[in-house]
N, CA, C and O of each residue as an XYZ file, in Angstrom:
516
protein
N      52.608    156.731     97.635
C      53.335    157.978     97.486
C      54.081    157.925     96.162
O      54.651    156.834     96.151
N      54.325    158.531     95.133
C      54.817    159.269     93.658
C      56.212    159.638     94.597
O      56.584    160.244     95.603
N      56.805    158.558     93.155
C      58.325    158.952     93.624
C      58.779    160.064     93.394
O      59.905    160.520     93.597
N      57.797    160.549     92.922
C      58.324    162.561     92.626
C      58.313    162.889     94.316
O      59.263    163.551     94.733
N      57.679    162.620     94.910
C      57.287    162.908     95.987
C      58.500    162.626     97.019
O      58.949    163.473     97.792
N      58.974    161.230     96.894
C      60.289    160.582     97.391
C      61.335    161.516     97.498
O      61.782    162.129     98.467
N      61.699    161.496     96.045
C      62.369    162.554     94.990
C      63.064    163.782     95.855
O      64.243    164.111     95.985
N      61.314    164.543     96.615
C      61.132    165.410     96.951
C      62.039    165.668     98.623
O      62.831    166.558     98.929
N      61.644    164.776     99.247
C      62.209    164.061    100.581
C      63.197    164.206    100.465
O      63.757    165.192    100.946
N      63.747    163.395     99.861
C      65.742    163.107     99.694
C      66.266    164.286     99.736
O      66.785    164.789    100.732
N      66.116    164.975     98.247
C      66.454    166.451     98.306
C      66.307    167.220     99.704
O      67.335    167.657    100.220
N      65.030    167.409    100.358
C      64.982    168.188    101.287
C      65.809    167.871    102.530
O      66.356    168.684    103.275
N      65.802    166.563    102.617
C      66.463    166.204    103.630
C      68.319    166.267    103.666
O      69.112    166.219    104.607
N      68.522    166.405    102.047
C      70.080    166.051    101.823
C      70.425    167.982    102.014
O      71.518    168.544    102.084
N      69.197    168.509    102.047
C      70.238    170.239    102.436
C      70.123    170.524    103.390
O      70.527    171.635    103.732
N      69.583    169.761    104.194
C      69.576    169.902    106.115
C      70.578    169.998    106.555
O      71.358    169.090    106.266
N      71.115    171.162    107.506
C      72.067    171.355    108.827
C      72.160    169.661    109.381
O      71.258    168.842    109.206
N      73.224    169.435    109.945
C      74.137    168.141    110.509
C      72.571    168.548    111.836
O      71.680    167.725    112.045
N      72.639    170.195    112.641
C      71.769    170.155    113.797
C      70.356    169.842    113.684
O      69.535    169.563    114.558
N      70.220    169.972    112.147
C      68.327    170.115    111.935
C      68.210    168.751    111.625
O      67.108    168.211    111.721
N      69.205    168.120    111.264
C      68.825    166.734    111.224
C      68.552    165.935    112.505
O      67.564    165.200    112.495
N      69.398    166.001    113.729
C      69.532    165.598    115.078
C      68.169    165.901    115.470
O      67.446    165.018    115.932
N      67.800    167.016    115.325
C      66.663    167.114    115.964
C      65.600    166.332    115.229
O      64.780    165.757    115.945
N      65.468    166.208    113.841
C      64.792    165.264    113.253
C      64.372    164.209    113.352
O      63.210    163.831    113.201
N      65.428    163.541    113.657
C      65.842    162.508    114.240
C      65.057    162.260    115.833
O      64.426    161.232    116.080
N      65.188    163.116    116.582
C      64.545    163.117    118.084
C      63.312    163.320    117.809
O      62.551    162.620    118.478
N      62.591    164.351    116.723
C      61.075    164.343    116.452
C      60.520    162.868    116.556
O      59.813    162.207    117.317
N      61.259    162.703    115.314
C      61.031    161.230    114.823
C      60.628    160.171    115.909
O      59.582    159.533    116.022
N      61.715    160.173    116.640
C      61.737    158.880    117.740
C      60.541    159.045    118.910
O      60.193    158.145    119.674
N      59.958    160.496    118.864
C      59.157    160.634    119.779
C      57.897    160.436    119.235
O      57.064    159.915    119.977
N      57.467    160.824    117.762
C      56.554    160.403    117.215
C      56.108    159.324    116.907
O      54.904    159.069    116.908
N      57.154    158.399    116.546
C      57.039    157.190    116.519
C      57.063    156.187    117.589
O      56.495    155.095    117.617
N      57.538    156.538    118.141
C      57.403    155.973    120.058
C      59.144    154.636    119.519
O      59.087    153.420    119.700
N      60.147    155.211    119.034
C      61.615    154.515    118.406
C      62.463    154.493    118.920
O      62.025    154.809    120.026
N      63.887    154.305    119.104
C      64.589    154.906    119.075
C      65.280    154.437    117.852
O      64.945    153.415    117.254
N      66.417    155.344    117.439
C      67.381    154.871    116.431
C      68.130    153.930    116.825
O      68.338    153.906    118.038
N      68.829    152.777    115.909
C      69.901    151.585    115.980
C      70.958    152.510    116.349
O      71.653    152.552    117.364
N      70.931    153.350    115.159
C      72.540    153.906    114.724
C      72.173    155.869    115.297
O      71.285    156.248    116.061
N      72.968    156.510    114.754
C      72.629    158.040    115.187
C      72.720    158.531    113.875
O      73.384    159.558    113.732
N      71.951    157.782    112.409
C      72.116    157.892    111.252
C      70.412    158.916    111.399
O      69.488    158.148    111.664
N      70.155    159.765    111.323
C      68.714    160.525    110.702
C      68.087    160.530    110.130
O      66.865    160.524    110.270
N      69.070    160.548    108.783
C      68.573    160.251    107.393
C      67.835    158.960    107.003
O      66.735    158.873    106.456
N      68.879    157.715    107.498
C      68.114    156.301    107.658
C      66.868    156.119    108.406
O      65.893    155.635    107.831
N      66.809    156.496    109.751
C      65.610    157.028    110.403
C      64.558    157.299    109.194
O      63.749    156.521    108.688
N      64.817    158.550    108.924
C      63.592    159.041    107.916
C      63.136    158.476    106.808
O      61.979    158.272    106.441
N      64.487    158.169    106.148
C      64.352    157.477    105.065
C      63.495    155.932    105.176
O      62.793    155.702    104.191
N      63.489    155.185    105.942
C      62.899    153.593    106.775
C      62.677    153.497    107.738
O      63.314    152.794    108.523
N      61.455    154.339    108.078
C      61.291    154.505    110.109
C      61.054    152.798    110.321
O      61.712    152.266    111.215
N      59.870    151.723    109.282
C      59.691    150.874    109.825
C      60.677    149.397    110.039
O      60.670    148.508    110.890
N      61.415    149.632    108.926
C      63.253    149.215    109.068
C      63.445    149.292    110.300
O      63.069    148.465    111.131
N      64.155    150.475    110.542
C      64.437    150.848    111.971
C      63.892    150.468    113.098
O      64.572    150.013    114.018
N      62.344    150.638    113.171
C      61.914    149.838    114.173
C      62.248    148.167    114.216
O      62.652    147.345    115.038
N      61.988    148.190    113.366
C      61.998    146.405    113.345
C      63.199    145.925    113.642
O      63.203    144.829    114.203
N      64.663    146.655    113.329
C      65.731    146.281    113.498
C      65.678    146.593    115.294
O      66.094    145.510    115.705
N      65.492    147.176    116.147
C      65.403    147.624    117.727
C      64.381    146.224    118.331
O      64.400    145.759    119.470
N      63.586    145.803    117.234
C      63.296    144.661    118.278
C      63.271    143.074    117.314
O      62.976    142.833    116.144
N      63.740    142.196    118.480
C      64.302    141.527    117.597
C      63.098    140.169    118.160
O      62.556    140.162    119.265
N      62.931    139.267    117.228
C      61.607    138.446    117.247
C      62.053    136.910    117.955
O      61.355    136.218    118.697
N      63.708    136.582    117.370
C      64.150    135.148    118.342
C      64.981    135.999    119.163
O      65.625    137.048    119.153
N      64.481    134.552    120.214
C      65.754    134.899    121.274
C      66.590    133.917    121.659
O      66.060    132.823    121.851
N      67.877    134.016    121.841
C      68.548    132.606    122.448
C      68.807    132.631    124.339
O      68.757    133.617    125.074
N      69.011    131.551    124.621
C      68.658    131.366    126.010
C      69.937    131.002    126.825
O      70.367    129.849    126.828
N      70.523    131.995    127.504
C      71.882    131.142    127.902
C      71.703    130.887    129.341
O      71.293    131.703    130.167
N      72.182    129.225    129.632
C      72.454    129.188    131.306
C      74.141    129.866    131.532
O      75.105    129.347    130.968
N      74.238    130.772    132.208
C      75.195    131.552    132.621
C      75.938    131.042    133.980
O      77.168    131.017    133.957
N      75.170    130.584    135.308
C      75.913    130.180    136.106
C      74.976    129.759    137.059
O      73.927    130.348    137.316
N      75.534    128.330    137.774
C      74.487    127.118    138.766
C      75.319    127.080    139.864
O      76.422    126.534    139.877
N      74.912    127.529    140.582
C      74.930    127.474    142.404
C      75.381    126.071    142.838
O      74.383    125.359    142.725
N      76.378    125.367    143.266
C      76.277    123.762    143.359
C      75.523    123.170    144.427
O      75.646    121.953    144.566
N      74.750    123.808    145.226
C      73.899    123.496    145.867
C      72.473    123.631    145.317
O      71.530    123.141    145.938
N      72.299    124.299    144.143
C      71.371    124.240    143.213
C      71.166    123.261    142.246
O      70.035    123.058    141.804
N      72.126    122.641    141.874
C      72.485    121.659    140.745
C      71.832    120.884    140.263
O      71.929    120.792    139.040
N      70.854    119.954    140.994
C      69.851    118.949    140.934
C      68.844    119.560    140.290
O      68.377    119.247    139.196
N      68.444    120.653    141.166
C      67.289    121.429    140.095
C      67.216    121.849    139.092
O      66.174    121.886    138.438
N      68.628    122.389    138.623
C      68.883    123.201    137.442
C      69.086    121.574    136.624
O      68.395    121.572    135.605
N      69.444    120.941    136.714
C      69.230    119.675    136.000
C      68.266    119.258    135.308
O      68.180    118.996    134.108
N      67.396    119.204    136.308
C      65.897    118.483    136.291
C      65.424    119.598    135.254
O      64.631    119.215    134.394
N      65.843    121.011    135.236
C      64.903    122.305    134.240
C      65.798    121.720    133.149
O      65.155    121.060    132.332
N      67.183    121.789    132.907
C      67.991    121.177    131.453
C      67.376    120.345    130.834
O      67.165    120.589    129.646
N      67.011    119.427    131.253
C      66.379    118.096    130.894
C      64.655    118.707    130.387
O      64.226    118.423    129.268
N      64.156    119.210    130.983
C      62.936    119.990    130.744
C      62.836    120.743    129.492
O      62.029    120.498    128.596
N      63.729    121.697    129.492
C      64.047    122.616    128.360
C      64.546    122.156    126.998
O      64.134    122.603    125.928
N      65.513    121.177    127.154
C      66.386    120.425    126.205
C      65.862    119.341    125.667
O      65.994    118.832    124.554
N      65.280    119.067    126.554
C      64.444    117.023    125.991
C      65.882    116.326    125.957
O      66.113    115.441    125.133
N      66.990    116.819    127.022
C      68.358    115.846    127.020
C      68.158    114.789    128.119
O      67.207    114.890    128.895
N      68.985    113.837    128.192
C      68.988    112.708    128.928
C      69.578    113.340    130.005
O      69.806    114.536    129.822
N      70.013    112.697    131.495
C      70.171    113.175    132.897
C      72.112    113.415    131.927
O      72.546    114.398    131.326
N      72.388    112.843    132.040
C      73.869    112.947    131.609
C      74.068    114.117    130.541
O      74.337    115.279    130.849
N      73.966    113.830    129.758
C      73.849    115.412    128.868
C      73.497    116.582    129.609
O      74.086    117.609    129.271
N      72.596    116.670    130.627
C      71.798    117.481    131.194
C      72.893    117.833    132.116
O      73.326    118.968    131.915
N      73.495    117.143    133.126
C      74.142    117.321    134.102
C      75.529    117.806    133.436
O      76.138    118.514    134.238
N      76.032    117.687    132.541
C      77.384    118.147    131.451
C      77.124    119.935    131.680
O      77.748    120.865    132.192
N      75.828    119.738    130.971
C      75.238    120.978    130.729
C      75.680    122.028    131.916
O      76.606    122.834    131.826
N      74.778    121.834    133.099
C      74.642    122.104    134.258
C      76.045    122.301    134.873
O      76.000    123.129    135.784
N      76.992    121.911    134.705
C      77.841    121.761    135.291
C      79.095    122.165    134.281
O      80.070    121.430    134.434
N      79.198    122.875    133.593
C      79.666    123.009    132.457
C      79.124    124.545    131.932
O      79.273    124.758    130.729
N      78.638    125.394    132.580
C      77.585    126.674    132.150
C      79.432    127.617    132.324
O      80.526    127.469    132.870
N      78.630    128.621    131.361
C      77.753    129.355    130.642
C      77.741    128.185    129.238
O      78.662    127.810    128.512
N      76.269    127.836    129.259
C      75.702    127.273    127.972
C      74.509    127.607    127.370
O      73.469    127.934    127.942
N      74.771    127.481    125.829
C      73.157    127.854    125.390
C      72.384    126.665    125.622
O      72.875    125.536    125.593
N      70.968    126.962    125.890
C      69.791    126.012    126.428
C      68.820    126.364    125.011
O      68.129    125.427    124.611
N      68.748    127.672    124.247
C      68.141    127.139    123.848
C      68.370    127.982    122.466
O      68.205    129.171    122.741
N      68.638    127.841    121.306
C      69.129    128.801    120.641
C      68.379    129.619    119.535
O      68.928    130.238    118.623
N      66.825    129.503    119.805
C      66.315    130.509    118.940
C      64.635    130.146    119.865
O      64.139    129.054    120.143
N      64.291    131.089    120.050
C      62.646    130.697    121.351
C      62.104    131.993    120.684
O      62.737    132.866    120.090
N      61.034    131.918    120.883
C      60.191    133.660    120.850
C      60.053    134.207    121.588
O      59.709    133.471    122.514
N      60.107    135.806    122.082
C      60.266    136.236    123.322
C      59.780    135.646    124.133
O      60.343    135.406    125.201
N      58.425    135.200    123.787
C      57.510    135.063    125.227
C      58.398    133.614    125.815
O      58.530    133.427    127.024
N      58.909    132.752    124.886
C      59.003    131.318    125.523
C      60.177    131.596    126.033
O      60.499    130.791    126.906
N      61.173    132.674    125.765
C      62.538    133.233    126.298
C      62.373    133.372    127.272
O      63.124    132.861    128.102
N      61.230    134.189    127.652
C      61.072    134.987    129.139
C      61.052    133.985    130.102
O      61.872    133.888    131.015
N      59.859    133.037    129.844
C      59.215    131.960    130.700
C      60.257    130.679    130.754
O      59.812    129.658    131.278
N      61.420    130.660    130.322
C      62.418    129.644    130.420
C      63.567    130.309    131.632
O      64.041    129.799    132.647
N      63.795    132.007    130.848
C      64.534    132.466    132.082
C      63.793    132.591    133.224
O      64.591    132.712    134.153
N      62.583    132.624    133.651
C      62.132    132.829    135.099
C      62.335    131.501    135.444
O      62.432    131.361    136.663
N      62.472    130.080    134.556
C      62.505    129.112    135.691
C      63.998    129.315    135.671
O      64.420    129.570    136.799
N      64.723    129.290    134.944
C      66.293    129.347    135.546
C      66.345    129.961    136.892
O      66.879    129.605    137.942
N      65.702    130.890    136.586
C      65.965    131.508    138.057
C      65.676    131.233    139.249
O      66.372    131.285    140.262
N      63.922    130.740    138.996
C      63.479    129.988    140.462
C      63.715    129.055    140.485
O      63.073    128.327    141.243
N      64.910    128.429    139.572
C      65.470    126.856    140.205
C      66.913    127.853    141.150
O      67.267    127.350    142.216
N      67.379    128.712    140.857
C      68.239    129.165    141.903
C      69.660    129.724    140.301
O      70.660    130.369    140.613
N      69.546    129.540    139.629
C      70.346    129.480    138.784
C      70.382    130.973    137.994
O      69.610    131.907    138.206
N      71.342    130.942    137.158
C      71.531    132.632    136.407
C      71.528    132.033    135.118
O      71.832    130.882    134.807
N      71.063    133.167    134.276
C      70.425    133.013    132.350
C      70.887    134.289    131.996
O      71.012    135.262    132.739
N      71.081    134.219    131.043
C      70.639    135.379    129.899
C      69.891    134.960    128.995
O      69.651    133.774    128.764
N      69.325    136.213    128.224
C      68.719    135.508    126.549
C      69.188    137.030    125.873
O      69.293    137.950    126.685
N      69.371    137.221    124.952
C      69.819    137.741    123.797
C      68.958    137.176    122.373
O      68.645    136.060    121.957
N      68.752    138.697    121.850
C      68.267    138.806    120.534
C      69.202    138.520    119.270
O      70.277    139.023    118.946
N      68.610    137.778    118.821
C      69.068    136.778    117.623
C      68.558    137.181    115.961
O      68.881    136.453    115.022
């Protein structure tokens, strides 16, 4: 695209109604299958693939949040699994939550770490990093 063309954009977009932009904005997100970070339009338009990329995020970190003490042994045995820590470190861990387990995974290995937290009996989060 000819930055005359760019040029062209900016301008059109900088004499838009505050309302014709909103709706722009909602075109946008439906066309693109998006949503916006911010409720900025202009940014939207201006970097749809920015925008996307900023809505999904590629690491994830892994938190043990909270262990059942009748769960404990198990959630151990997964610390030690997850961590490559010794039983003692592991059991600190365990017993010592909300802790990060793991601090940067890719979704998929995020996901599949929180389902065992869970079917050891235990609570996780993961958060985008």
């Amino acid at each position: 695209m000819a930055t005359d063309s760019l040029e062209e954009i900016v301008k059109t977009l900088s004499d838009l109604k505050v309302t014709d932009l909103a709706k722009l904005k909602k075109m946008l997100e439906e066309e693109w299958d998006v949503s916006a970070a911010a409720p900025a339009a202009i940014a939207v338009a201006a970097a749809p693939e920015a925008a996307a990329q900023a809505d999904e995020a590629t690491d994830f970190q892994v938190t043990l949040t909270e262990v059942p003490a009748d769960k404990k042994i198990g959630v151990i045995k997964l610390v030690r699994e997850i961590t490559g820590l010794g039983l003692k470190e592991a059991k600190e861990i365990a017993e010592s939550a909300p802790k990060v387990l793991k601090e940067s995974a890719p979704k998929a290995e995020a996901e599949e770490i929180l389902k065992k937290i869970e079917a050891a009996g235990a609570k996780g989060t993961m958060k985008g990093v």
